[in-house]
C-alpha positions in Angstrom: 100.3 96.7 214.6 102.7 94.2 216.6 106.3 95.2 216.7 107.8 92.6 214.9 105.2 93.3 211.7 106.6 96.8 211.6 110.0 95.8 212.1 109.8 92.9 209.4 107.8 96.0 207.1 110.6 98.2 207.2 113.0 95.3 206.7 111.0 94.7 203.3 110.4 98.5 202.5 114.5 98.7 202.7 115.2 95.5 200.3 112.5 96.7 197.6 114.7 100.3 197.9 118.0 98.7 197.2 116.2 96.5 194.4 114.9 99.4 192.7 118.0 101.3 192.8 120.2 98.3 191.3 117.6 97.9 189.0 117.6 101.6 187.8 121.5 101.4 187.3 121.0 98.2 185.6 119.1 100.2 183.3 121.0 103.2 183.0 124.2 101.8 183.0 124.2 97.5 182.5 125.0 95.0 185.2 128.4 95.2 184.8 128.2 99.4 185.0 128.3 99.4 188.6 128.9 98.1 192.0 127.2 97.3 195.4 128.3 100.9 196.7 126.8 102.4 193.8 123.3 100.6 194.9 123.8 101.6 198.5 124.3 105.1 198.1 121.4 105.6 195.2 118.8 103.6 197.8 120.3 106.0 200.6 121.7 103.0 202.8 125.1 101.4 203.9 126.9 98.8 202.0 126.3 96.4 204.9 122.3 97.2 204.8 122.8 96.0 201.3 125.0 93.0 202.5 122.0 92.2 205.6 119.4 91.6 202.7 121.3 90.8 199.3 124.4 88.3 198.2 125.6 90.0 194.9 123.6 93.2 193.0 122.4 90.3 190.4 120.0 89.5 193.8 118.8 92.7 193.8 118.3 93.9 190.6 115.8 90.7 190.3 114.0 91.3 193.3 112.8 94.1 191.7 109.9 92.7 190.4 108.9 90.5 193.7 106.8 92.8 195.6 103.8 93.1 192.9 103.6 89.3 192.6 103.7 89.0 197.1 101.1 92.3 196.3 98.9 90.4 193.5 98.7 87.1 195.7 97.5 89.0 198.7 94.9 91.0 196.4 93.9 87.5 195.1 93.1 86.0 199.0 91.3 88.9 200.0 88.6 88.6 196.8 84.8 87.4 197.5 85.4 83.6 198.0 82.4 83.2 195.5 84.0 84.7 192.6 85.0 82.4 190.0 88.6 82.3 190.0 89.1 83.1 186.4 87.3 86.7 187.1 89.5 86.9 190.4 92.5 86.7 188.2 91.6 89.1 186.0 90.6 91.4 188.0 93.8 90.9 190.2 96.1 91.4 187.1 94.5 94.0 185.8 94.9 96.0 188.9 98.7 94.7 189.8 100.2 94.0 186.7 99.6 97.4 185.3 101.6 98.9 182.0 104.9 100.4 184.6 104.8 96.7 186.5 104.3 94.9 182.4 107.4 97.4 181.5 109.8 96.8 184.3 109.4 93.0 184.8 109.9 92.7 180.5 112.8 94.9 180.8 114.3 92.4 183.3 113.9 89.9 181.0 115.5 91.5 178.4 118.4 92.0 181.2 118.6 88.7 181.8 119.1 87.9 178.3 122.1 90.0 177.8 123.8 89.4 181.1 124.7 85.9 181.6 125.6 86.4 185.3 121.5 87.9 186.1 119.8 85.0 184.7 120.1 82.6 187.4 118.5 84.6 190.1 115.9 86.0 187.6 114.9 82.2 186.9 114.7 81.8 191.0 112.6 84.9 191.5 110.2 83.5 188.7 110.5 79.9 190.4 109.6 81.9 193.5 107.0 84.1 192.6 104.8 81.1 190.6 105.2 79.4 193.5 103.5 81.9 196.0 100.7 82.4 192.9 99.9 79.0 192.4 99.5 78.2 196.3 97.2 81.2 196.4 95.5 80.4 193.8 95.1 76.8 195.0 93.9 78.2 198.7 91.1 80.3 197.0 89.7 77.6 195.1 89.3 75.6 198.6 87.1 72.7 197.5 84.8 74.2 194.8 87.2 72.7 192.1 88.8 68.8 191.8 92.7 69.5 192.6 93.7 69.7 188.9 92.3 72.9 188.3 93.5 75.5 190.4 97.2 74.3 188.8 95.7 74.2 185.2 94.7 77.3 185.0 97.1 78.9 186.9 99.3 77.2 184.1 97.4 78.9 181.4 97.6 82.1 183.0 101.0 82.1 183.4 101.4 81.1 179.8 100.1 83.9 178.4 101.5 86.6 180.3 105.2 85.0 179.7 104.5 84.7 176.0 104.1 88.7 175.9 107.2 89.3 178.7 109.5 87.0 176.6 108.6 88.3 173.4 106.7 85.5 171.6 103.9 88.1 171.1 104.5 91.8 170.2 102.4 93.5 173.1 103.1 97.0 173.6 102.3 99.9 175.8 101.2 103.4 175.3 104.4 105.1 177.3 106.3 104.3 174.0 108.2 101.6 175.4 108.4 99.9 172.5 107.0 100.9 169.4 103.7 98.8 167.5 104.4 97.0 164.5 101.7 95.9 162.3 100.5 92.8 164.3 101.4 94.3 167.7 98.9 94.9 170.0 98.2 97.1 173.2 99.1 95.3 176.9 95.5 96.3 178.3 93.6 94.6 175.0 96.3 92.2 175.1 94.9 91.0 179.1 91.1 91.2 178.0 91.7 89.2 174.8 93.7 86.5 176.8 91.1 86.4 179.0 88.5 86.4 176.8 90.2 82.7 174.8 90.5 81.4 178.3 86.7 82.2 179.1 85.7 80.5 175.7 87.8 77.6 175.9 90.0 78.4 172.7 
């Protein structure tokens, strides 16, 4: 491994530590519970570590849910080129979106919602991370498919899983995280059923 590539590793391995611990306050205590010194010393870094990588806790409470999206693109390149991309999807979420990723990125959500000041930087992380999926997802299809359908179904994609993070459906998990109501319906039968209307064309 080249220097820089473990320097800029260990540059991202500290900004996913400080995201994780303002995330956790956020959690435990709300956005407006704590304070940038209160993230440092949870993640086990200095306040201006915190300042070299983040503008305001907001920034790094919704960074949070950034590295399994920059994870799930990568596991999405590396897939057999001859895979249709509807399987590669799948198969990508099923192993990177798992129930704890589901759980934390809905929770920020739910953040976002009651805390005016977090909403704009969750929008830009979601601006950011369909971004990086949809250009992966338009490099894998390379020239098997006219250039409307790596963006269509990217679109559809992305569709249903925001309809179960913002709440329009009633997916829930088996940790107890939220409870099943008649109508509700598990996260992992929840992917294969999604899946399944997108195979059969609705």
């Amino acid at each position: 491994m080249t220097e820089p590539g473990l320097r800029e590793r260990k540059r991202e391995a500290t900004a996913q530590a400080l995201a994780q611990a303002a995330f956790e306050l956020a959690r435990e205590h709300g956005v407006d519970g704590f304070v940038i010194d209160d993230v440092a010393r949870r993640a086990g870094y200095s306040r201006r570590t915190f300042a070299n990588h983040f503008s305001c806790k907001e920034e790094a409470i919704a960074m949070v849910a950034f590295r399994g999206v920059s994870e799930a693109t990568i596991a999405l390149g590396d897939l057999a080129a001859d895979l249709p991309l509807l399987d590669a999807l799948h198969e990508v979420l099923k192993a990177q979106l798992t129930t704890e990723a589901f759980v934390q990125m809905r929770e920020l959500v739910v953040l976002s919602g009651r805390y005016p000041t977090l909403e704009p930087y969750v929008f830009s992380l979601q601006h950011r991370m369909r971004d990086a999926a949809q250009e992966t997802l338009r490099t894998a299809a390379r020239d098997r498919h006219p250039g409307i359908y790596a963006p269509l179904l990217f679109g559809a994609v992305y569709g249903a899983i925001s309809a179960a993070l913002e709440g329009a459906l009633d997916v829930h998990v088996a940790d107890g995280a939220s409870s099943a109501q008649p109508g509700s319906i598990d996260y992992e039968e929840f992917l294969e059923l999604a899946f399944g209307y997108l195979r059969s064309g609705f």
